[in-house]
TILO-786413 format. One line per 10 residues: for each residue x, y, z of C-alpha. Coordinates in Angstrom, 2 decimals, decimal comma, padded with zeros to 5 digits. Layout:
BEGIN
X:Y:Z  ...
This chain:
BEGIN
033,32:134,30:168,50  030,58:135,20:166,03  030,87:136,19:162,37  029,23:138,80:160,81  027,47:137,68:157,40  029,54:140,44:155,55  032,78:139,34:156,75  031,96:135,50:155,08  035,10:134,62:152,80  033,67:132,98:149,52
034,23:129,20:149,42  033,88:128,85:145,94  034,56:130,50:142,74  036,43:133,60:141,72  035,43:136,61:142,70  038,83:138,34:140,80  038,34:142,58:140,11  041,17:144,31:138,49  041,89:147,44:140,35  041,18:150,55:138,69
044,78:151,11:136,50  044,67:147,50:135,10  040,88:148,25:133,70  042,42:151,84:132,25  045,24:150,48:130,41  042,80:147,73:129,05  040,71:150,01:128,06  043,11:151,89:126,21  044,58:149,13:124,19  040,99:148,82:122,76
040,52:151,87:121,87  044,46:151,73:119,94  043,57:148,64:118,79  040,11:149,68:116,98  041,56:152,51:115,37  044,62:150,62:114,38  041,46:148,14:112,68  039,97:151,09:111,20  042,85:152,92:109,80  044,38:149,70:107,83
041,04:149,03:106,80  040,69:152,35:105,60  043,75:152,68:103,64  043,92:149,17:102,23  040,47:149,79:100,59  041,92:153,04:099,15  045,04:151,39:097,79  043,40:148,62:095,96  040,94:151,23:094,29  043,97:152,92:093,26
046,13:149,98:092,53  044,71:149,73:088,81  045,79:153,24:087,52  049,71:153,03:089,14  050,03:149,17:087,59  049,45:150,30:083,67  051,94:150,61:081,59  053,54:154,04:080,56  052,87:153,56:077,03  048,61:153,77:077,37
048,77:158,07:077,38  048,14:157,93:073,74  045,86:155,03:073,90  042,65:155,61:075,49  041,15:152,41:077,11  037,75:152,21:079,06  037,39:149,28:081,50  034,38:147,09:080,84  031,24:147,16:082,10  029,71:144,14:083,72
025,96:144,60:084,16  023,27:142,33:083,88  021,95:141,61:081,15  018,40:143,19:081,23  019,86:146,32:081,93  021,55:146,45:078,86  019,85:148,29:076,35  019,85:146,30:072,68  018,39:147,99:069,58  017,78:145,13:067,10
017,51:146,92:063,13  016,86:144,28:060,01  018,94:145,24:057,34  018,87:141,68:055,19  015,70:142,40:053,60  014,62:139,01:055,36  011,42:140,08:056,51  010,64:139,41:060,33  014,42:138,39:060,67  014,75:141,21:063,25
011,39:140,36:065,23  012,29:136,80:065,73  016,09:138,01:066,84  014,63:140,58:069,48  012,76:138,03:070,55  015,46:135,45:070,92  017,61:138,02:072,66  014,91:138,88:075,33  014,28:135,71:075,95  018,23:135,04:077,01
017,95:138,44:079,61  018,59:141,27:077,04  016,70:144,44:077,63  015,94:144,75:073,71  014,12:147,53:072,07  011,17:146,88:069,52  012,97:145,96:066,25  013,35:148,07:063,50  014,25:148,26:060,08  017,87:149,32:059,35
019,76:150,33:056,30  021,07:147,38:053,72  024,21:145,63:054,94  026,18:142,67:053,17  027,14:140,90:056,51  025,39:141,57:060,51  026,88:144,65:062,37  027,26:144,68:065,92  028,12:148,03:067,46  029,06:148,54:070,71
029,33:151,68:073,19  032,25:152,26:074,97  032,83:149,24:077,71  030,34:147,18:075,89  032,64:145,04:073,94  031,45:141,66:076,56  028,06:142,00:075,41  028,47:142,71:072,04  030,40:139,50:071,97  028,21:137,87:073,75
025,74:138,52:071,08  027,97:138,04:068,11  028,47:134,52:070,00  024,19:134,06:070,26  023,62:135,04:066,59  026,64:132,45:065,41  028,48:136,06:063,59  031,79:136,28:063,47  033,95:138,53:065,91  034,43:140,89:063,52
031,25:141,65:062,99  032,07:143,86:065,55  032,54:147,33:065,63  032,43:150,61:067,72  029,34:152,60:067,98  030,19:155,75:065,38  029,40:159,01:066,63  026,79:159,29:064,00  022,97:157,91:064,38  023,29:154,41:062,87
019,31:153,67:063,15  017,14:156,03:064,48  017,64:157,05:068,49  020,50:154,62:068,41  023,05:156,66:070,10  021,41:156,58:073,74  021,55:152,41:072,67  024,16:150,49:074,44  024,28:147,53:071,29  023,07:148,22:068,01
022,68:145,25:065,80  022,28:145,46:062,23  021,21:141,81:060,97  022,18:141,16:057,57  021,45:137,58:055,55  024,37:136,08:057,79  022,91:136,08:061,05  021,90:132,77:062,23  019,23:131,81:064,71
């Protein structure tokens, strides 16, 4: 009674292979699975984009309110104009501000002001704080960037800062 090598019964180990419907339905599962993944992935990332304009309040239609920007600070353009009469007041304060990570403009002379002006564009209100806060100005030193050119090429600026006798280093 002889044995043939390929009849040989394993002695160890598991040699377990799912017959051919167990590896289909397996199979399909994933593939449900995956695009069950992808499709809540999907739409969650579209309803949290979204989620900001259903959640305000019905009474912002005759407001109009810009979200803020958050950008570093070098990439924030700040035009630096000396309007105390102080001379090199707005030198030394571009200087300051480029030191801190400001992307500041070579300084300028600016028309006569009482008090320092900040002006801001639209979503700019953090770093025109930020600089009220640097130059030890009050908050309302702050102000909108008007439509019309405060200092020469100012309206492509992103902070405008007119320094009057006030502005503290």
């Amino acid at each position: 009674m002889s044995t043939s090598p390929e009849r040989q019964s394993p002695t160890s180990g598991s040699h377990y292979q799912p017959r051919l419907p167990v590896v289909v339905v397996i199979l399909v599962l994933f593939v449900i699975a995956a695009f069950t993944f992808v499709h809540a992935t999907t739409s969650s990332s579209t309803t949290s984009s979204a989620a900001p304009s259903t959640s305000a309040p019905h009474h912002t239609a005759t407001t109009t309110t810009v979200p803020p920007i958050h950008v570093p600070l070098s990439s924030v353009s700040v035009q630096v104009a000396n309007g105390s009469g102080i001379h090199g007041l707005a030198r030394t304060t571009t200087e300051r501000l480029q030191t801190l990570g400001w992307d500041t403009l070579a300084p300028i002379n600016g028309p006569h002001v009482g008090a320092t002006v900040i002006y801001w564009k639209s979503g700019y209100t953090w770093a025109g704080q930020q600089i009220a806060t640097v130059l030890k100005v009050p908050a309302t030193s702050l102000a909108p960037m008007p439509a019309s050119n405060i200092v020469p090429g100012a309206l492509g600026d992103d902070i405008v800062v007119i320094l009057g006798p006030n502005a503290g280093l």
